[in-house]
C-alpha positions in Angstrom: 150.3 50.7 -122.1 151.5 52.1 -119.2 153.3 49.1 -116.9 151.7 50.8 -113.7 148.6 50.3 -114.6 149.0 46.4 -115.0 148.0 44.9 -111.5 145.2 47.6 -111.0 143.8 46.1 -114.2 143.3 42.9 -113.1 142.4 44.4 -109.9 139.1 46.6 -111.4 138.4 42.6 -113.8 138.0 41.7 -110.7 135.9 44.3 -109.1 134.0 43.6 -112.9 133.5 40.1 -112.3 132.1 40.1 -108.7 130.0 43.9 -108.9 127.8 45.8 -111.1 128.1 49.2 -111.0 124.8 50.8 -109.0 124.5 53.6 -110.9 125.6 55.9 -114.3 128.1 57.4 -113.1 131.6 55.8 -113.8 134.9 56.3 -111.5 138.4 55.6 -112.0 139.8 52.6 -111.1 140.9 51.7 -107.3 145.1 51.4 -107.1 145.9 48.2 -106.0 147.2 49.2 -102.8 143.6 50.5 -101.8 141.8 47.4 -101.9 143.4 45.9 -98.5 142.8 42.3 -98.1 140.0 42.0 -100.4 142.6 41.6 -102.8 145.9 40.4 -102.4 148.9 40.8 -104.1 151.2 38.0 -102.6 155.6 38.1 -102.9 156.0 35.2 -100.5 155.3 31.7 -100.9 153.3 32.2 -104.5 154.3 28.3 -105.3 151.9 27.8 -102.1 150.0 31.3 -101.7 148.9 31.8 -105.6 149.6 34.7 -107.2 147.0 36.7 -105.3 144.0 35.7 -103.3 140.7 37.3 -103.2 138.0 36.9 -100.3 135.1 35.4 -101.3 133.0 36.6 -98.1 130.6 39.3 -99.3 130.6 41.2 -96.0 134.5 42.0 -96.4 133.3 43.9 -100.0 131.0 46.3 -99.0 133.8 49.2 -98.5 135.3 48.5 -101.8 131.7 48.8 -103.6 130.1 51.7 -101.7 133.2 53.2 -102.8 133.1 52.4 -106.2 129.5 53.2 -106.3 128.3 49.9 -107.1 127.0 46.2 -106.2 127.9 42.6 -105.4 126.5 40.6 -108.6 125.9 37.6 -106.3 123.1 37.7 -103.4 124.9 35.4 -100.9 127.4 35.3 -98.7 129.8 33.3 -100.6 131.0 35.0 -103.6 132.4 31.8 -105.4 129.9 29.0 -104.0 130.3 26.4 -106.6 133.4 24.9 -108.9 131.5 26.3 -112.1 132.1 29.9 -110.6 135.8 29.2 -110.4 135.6 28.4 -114.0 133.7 31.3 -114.8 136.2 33.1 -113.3 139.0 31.2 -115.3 137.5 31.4 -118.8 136.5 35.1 -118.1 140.0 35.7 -117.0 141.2 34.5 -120.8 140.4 37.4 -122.3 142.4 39.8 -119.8 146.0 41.0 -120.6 147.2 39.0 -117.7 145.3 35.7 -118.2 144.4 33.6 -115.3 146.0 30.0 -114.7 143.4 28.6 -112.1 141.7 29.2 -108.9 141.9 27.2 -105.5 139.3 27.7 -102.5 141.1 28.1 -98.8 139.5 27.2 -95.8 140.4 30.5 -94.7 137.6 32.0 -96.8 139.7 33.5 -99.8 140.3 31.6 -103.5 144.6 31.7 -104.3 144.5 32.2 -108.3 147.5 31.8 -110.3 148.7 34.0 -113.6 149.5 32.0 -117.0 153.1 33.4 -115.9 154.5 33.7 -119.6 152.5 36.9 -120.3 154.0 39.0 -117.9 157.3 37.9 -117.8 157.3 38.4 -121.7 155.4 41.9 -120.4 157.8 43.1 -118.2 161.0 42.2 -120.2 160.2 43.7 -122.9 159.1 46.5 -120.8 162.3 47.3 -118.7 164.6 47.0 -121.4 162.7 49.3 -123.5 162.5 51.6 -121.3 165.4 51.8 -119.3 165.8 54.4 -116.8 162.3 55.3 -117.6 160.4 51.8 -116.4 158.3 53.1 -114.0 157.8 57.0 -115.0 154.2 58.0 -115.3 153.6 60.2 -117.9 152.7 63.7 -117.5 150.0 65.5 -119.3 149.1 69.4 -119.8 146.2 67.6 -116.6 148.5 66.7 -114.5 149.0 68.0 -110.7 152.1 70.7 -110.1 154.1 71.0 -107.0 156.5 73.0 -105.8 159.4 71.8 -103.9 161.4 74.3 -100.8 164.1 72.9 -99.1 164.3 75.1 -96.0 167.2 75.3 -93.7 169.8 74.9 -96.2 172.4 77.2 -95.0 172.2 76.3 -91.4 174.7 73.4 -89.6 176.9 72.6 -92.8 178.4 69.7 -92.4 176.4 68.0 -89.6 174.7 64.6 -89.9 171.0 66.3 -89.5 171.2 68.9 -92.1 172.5 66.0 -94.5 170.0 63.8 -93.7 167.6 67.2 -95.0 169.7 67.1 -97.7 169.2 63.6 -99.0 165.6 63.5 -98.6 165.0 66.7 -100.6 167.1 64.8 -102.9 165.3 62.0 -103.3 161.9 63.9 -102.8 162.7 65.3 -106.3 163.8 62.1 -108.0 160.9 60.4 -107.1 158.5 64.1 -108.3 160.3 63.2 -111.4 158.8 59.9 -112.1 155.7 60.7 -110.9 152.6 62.4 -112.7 153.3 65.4 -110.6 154.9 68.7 -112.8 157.3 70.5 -111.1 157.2 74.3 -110.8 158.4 77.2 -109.4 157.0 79.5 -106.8 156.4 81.7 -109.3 154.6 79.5 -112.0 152.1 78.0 -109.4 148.4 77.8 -110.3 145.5 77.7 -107.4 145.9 74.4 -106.7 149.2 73.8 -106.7 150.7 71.5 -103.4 153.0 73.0 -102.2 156.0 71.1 -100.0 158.7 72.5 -97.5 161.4 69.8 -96.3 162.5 71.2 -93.4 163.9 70.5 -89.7 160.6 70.7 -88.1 156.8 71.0 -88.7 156.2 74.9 -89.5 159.0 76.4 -89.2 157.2 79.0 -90.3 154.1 79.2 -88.4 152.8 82.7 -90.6 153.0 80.5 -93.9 150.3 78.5 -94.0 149.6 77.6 -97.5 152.4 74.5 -97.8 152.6 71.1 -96.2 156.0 70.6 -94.0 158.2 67.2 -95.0 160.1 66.4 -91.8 164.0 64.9 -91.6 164.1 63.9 -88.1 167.2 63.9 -85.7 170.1 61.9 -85.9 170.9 60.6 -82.4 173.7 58.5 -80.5 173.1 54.9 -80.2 173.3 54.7 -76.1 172.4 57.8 -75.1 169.6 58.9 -77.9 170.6 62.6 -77.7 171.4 64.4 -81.0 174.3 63.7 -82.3 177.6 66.0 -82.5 179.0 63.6 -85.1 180.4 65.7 -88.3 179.2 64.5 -91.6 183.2 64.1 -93.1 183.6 62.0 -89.7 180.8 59.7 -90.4 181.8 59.0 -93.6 185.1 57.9 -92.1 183.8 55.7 -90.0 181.4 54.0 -92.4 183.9 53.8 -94.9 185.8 51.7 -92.2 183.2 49.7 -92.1 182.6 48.6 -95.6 186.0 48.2 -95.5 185.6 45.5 -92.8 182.6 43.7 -94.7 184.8 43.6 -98.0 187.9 42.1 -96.1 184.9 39.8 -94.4 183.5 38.7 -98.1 187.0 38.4 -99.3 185.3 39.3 -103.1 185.7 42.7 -103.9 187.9 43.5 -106.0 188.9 47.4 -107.2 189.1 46.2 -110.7 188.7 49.1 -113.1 188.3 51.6 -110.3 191.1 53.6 -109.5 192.4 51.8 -106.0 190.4 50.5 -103.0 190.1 53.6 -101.3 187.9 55.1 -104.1 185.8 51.9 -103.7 185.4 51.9 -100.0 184.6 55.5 -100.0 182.1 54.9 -102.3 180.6 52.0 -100.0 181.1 54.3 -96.7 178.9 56.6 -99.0 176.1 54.6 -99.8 176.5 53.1 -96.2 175.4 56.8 -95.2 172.2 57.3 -97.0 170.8 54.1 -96.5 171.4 54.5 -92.8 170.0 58.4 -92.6 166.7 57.2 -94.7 166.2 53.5 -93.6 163.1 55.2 -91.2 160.4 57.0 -91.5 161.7 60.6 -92.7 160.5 62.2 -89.9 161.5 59.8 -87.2 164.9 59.8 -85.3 167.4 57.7 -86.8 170.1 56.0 -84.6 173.9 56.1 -86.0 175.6 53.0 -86.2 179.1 53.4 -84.4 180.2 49.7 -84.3 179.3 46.2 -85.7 177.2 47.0 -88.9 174.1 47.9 -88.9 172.4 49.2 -91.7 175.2 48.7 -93.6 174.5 45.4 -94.2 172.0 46.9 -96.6 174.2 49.0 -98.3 177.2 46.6 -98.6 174.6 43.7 -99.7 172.9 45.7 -102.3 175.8 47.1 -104.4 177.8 43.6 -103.8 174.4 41.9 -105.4 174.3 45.0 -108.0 178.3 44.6 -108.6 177.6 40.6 -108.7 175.3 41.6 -112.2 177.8 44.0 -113.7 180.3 41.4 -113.1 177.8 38.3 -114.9 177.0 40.5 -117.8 180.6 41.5 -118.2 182.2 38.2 -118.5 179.2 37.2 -121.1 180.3 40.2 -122.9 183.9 39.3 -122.8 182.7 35.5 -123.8 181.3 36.7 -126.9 184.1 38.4 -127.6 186.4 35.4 -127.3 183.9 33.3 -129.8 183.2 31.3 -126.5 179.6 32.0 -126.9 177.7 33.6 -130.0 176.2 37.2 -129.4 172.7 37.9 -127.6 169.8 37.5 -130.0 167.0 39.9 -130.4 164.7 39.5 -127.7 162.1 38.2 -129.6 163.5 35.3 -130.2 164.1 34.4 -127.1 162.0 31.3 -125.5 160.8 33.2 -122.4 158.7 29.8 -121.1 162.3 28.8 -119.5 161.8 31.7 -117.1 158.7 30.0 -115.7 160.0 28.7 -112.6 159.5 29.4 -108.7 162.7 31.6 -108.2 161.9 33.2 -111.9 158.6 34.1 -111.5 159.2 35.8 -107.4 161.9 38.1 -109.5 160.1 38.7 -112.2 156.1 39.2 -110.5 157.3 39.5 -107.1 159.7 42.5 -107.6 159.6 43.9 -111.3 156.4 44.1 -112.0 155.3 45.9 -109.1 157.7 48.0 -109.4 156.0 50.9 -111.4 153.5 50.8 -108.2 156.0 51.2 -105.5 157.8 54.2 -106.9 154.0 55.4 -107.5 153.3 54.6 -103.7 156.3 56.7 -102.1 154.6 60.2 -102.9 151.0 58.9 -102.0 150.9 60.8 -98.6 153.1 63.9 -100.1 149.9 65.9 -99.7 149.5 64.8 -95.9 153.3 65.9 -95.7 154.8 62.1 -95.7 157.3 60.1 -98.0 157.5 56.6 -97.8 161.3 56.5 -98.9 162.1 54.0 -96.0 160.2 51.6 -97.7 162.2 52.1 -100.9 165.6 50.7 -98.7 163.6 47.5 -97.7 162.2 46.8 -101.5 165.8 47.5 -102.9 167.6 45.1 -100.0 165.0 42.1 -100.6 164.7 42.6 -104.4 169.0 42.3 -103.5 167.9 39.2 -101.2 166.2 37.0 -104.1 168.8 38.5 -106.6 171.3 36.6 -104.3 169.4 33.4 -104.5 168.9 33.3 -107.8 172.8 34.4 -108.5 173.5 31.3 -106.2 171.0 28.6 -107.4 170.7 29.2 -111.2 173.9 29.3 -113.5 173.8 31.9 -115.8 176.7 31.6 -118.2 176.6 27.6 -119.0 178.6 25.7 -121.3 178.0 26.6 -124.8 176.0 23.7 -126.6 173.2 23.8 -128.7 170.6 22.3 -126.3 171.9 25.0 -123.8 171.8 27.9 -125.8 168.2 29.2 -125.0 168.6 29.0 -121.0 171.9 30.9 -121.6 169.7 33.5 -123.3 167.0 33.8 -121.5 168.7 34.2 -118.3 170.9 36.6 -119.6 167.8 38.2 -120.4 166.7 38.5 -117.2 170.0 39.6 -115.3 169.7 42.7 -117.8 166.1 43.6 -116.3 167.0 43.5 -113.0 170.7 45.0 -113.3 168.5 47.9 -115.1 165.6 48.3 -112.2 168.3 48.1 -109.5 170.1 51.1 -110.8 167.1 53.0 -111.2 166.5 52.3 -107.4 170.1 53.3 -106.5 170.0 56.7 -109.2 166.8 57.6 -107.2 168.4 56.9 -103.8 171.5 58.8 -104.7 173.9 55.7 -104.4 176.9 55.4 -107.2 176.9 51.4 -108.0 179.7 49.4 -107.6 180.9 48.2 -111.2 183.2 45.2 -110.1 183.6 42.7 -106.8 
């Protein structure tokens, strides 16, 4: 089953539970994204919060139905008047893939409800480390929608900081194409209805051509002045590379082990430094360089120390094993997932990795109104990086080895693969090397 069809699932059991459908004709489910607040996926506080909340005031519906060509099941106002409706809704939620835990009623108008959270942590495990580099990938069929992708502008201003800012978000443009359902084609294998998308300096560039949608990279501009920037690309690498260099001497933890010497690893860091800060806004947006303190860097420095901090764990378990210290990783069927069921768990595991399927999905939703939500990929990587850091800080992965500890050593382990392995997905789409040591 594909994993980015899980939350919009429950979403349309929903839609189910409180509509009828007002006529014969059947539509495709609504993405979860698309039902605003009349369902709520929650990241924050979901000890608190719930899982998701839904509002029970009829009124706030009636978009979502007339959409979905159909009707509210219930006449009043109140969609959940009573405690029995609650439980309807718990015992119907029993037979779902994601099974409800319970259902609370706010003041505020909405019910919080809770998941059974051993299903989808067992779900997405297995998921992501089946999959690898592919969790998140829609499938593509002979159906599927083609596009074309032009990067215009290419031979113009090599080496400045604009034209590589083009660069990387034609780059990343046709990453993400590749893990969406869109085919990609060239010019000369279009069909009729093919979209067809320029990333170039600015908006019609080529006013006779009217038959393509224009994918902006904004101006890079001074800090003080906001004028476009003379900075060479080779120069601004310099610069950030002194910068990472700054943060590592700061942190005091990384470490060039296994990488040739610490100028291959700052360069790297200045690197990654780069991109984040050229895509960390809106494409089409002016983005400011950072010339002192740090910036956006901060991003780039605390995601591949966080993604290093993994490689590092799962290392020194290997290296354990190897030593007889600890006995090798079981299949992960035997593994006794329920340990994973606590607060700083769960946020990892439903918070970030499920959802992640959807927010690769969600990048290329606007492509056809020439927009790219890559910015938003830079904030999901830094705070999937954030509780990553928490959890590296609060839960001890590699405990003593005795019996009773065994299964937590396991399971965690478990779960430091998952999200090692959607991490580097994020950074392979982004164009950012990770860091192997610290």
């Amino acid at each position: 089953m594909d994993p980015s069809s899980q939350l919009d699932q429950v979403s349309q059991h929903l839609l189910d539970f409180f509509t009828v459908p007002a006529g014969s004709d059947a539509l495709p489910p609504l993405r979860v994204r698309h039902f605003g607040d009349t369902i709520r996926y929650n990241i924050l506080g979901l000890t608190d919060n719930g899982d998701l909340s839904v509002c029970a005031n009829a009124r706030f519906w009636q978009t979502v139905v007339a959409k979905q060509r159909r009707q509210l099941r219930s006449g009043t106002d109140d969609l959940l008047p009573e405690n029995e409706e609650l439980q309807s809704l718990i015992e119907n939620a029993a037979k779902w893939r994601f099974p409800l835990k319970d259902a609370t009623s706010l003041s505020t108008g909405r019910y919080t409800l809770s998941f059974q959270r051993l299903p989808i942590i067992e779900f997405v495990l297995k998921n992501v480390l089946s999959q690898g580099g592919d969790y998140g990938r829609r499938r593509k069929t002979e159906q599927s929608p083609t596009l074309t992708l032009v990067l215009e502008n290419a031979g113009e201003g090599a080496g400045g900081l604009r034209h590589y800012r083009l660069q990387v978000i034609y780059d990343i443009v046709r990453r993400l194409v590749e893990y969406s359902p869109w085919h990609l084609v060239d010019s000369k294998d279009a069909k009729k209805d093919t979209l067809h998308v320029h990333v170039e300096l600015q908006k019609c560039s080529q006013p006779a051509l009217k038959d393509h949608v224009c994918l902006v990279a904004g101006p890079v501009v001074e800090p003080v002045q906001k004028t476009g920037t003379k900075l060479a690309l080779d120069s601004y690498l310099e610069l950030r590379t002194t910068h990472m260099r700054q943060v590592a001497m700061h942190r005091n933890g990384i470490r060039p082990s296994g990488i040739s010497n610490m100028d291959t690893l700052m360069k790297r860091l200045g690197a990654a430094a780069v991109i984040v800060d050229l895509i960390s806004v809106r494409h089409q947006s002016a983005v400011t360089l950072v010339r002192n303190g740090l910036g956006s860097s901060k991003g780039a420095s605390y995601i591949l120390y966080n993604s290093a901090r993994l490689e590092t764990l799962l290392r020194t378990f290997d290296d354990k094993v190897k030593a007889n210290v600890y006995d090798p990783l079981p299949p992960l069927e035997a593994i006794d997932f329920s340990i994973l069921e606590d607060d700083l768990d769960w946020q990892l595991i439903y918070g970030y990795l499920l959802p992640f399927p959807d927010v690769l999905e969600s990048l290329l939703e606007q492509l056809p109104q020439g927009s790219c939500g890559i910015h938003k990929f830079v904030r999901y990587i830094e705070n999937l990086a954030g509780v990553t850091s928490r959890y590296y800080r609060h839960k001890k992965v590699l405990v003593q080895k005795r019996e009773q500890l065994s299964p937590i050593l396991y399971a965690r382990v478990y779960l430091i693969m998952t999200v090692r392995q959607v991490l580097n997905v994020v950074l392979a789409v982004l164009g950012i090397q990770p860091v192997d040591y610290i």
